[in-house]
C-alpha positions as CSV (number, residue, x, y, z in Angstrom):
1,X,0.0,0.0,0.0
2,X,1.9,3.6,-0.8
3,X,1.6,5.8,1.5
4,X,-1.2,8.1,2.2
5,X,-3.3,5.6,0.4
6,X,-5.7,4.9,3.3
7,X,-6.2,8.3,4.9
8,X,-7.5,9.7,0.5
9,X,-9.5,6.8,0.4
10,X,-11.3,7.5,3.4
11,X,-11.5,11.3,2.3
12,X,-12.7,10.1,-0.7
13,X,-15.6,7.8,0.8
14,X,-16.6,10.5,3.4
15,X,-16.6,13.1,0.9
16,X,-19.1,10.8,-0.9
17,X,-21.3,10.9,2.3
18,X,-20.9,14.6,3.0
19,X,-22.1,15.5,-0.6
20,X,-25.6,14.3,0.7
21,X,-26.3,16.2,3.4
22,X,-28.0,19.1,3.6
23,X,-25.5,22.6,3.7
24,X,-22.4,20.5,3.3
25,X,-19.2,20.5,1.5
26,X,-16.6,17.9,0.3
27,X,-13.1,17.4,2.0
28,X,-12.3,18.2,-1.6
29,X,-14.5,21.4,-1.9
30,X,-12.6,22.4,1.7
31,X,-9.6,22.1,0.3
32,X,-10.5,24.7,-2.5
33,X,-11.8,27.2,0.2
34,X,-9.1,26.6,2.1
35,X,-7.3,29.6,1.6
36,X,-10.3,32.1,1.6
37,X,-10.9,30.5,5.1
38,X,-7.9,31.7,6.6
39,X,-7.7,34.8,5.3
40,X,-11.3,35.4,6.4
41,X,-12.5,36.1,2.8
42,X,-15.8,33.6,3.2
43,X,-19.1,34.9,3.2
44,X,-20.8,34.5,6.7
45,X,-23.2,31.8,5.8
46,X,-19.8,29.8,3.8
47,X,-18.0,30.3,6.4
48,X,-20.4,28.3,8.8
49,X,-20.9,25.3,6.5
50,X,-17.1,25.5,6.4
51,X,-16.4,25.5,10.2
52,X,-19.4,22.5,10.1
53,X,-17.6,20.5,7.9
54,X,-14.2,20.8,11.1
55,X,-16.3,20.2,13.5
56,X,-17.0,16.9,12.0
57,X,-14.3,15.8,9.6
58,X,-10.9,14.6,11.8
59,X,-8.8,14.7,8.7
60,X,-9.8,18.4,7.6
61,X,-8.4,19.3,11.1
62,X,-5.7,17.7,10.7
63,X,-5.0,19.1,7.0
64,X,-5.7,22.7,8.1
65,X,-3.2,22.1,11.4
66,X,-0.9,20.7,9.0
67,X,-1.7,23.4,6.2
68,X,-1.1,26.5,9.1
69,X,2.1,24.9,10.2
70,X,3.8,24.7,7.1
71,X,2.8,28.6,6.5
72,X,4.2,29.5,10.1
73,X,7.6,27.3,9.0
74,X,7.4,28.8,5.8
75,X,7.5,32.1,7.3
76,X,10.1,31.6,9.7
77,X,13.0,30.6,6.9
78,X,13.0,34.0,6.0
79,X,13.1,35.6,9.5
80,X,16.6,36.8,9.3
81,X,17.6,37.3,5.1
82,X,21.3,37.4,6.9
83,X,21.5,33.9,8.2
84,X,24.0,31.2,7.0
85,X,22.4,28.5,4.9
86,X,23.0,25.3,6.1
87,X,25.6,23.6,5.1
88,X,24.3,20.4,3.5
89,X,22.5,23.1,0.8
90,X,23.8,21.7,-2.7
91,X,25.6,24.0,-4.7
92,X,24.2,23.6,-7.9
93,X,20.7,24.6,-5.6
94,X,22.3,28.0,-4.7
95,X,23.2,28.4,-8.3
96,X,19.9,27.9,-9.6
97,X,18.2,30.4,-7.2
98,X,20.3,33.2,-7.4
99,X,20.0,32.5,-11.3
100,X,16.4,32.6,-11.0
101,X,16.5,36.2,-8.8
102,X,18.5,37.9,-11.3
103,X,17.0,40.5,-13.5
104,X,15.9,39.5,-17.0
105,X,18.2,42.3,-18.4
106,X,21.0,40.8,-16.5
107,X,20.6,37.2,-17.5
């Protein structure tokens, strides 16, 4: 079984059942409004079938503590533009990047 495999199945099959009731959304369908949710962007009346669709789905809470982490850690690399990069940072990596930065009038 690869990885993962179980936990979208079971989003999958209770996005299925979710569809049916009345004033619900998908896991799927969360995950599109995902963004508009935390930056408060949802109408009122989306934003309650949204927090409805937490309250009951485990694995949307645990995507959106997941999803809210990686934004804070995201964050957080770029605290202090002065800090070292680590030093198992491939070369070829930095290369790229800086490449990347550069002006298209200097490249």
């Amino acid at each position: 079984m690869t990885p993962g495999y179980g936990s979208r199945t079971l989003r999958f099959m209770k996005g299925l059942m979710l569809r049916n009731l009345p004033l619900m959304i998908t896991c799927r369908e969360f995950e599109e409004f995902l963004l508009d949710y935390l930056e408060g962007n949802l109408p009122r009346g989306q934003r309650r079938i949204f927090d409805l669709h937490l309250a009951i789905c485990r694995e949307c809470r645990d995507y959106l503590a997941a999803y809210k982490e990686t934004m804070t850690l995201g964050k957080r690399a770029f605290d202090d533009p002065a800090a070292a990069l680590p030093k198992d940072v491939p070369e070829d990596l930095i290369t790229a990047v800086l490449e990347a930065r550069r002006p298209d009038s200097e490249k």
